[in-house]
C-alpha positions as CSV (number, residue, x, y, z in Angstrom):
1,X,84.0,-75.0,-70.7
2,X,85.5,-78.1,-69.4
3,X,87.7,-80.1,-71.4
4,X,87.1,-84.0,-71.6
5,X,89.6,-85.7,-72.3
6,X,89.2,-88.7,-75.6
7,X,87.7,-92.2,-74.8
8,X,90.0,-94.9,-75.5
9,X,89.1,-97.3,-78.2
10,X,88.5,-100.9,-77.0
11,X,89.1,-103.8,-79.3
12,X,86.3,-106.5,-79.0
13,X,85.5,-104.7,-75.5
14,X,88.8,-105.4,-73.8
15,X,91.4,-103.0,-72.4
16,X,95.1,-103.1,-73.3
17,X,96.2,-105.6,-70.7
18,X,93.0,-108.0,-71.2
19,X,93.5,-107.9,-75.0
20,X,97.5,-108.6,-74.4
21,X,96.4,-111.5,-72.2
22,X,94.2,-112.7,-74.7
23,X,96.9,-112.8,-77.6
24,X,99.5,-114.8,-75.4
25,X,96.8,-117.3,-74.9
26,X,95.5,-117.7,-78.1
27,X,99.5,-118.2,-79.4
28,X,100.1,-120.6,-76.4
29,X,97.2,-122.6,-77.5
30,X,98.0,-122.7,-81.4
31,X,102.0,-123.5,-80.5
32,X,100.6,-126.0,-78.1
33,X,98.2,-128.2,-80.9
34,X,101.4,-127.2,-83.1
35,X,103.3,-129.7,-81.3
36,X,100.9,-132.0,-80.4
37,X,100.0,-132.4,-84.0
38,X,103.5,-133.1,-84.7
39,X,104.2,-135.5,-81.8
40,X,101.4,-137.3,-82.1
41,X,99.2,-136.9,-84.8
42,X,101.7,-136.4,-88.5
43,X,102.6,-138.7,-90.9
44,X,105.9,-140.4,-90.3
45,X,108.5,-138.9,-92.5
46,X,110.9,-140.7,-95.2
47,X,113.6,-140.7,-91.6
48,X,111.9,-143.4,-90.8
49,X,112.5,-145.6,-94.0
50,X,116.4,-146.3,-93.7
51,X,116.9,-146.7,-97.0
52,X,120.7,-148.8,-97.7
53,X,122.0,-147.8,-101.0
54,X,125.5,-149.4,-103.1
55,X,126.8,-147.8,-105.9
56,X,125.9,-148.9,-109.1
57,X,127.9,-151.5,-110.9
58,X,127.4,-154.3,-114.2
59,X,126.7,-157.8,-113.2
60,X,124.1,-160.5,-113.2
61,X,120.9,-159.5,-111.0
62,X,120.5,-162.1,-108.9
63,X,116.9,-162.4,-106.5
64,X,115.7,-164.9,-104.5
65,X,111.9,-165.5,-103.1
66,X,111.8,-168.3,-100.4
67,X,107.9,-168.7,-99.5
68,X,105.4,-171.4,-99.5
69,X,102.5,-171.1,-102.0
70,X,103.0,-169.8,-105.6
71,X,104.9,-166.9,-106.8
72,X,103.0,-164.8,-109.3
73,X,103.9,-161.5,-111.5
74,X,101.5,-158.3,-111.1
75,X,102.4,-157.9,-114.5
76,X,103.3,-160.1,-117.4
77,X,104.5,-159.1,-121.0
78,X,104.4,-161.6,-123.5
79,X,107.8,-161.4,-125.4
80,X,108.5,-162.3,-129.5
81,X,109.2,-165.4,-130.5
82,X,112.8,-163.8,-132.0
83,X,113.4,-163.3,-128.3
84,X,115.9,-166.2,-126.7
């Protein structure tokens, strides 16, 4: 009787090393589109918007619109005749 000794199971047909060569290259490739999708491809973020902010205090509200052509609300409201 001669003893044989148990056939190693291959993954998708590959040995250990070729299956370990084929993990490293699959995560290369996703942290590599990772960052390329980041550096080139994302939305900017709200860092870009540098927002300037004052605390809040009670006064008049004073804007002014310097532009040639009209100046027209998006919205209008009419207001009651009790209003001054």
């Amino acid at each position: 009787m001669t003893s044989r000794s148990p056939k190693r199971r291959r993954l998708f047909g590959l040995g250990p090393g070729q299956l370990l060569l084929l993990l490293v290259v699959l995560g290369v490739a996703a942290g590599g589109g990772y960052y390329g999708y980041q550096r080139l491809l994302a939305p900017e973020t709200a860092t870009a918007a540098r927002l300037q902010t004052q605390p809040v205090r009670r006064g008049n509200l004073v804007a002014t619109v310097s532009s040639t052509g009209t100046v027209q609300a998006n919205t209008t409201a009419r207001a009651p005749a009790s209003c001054s």
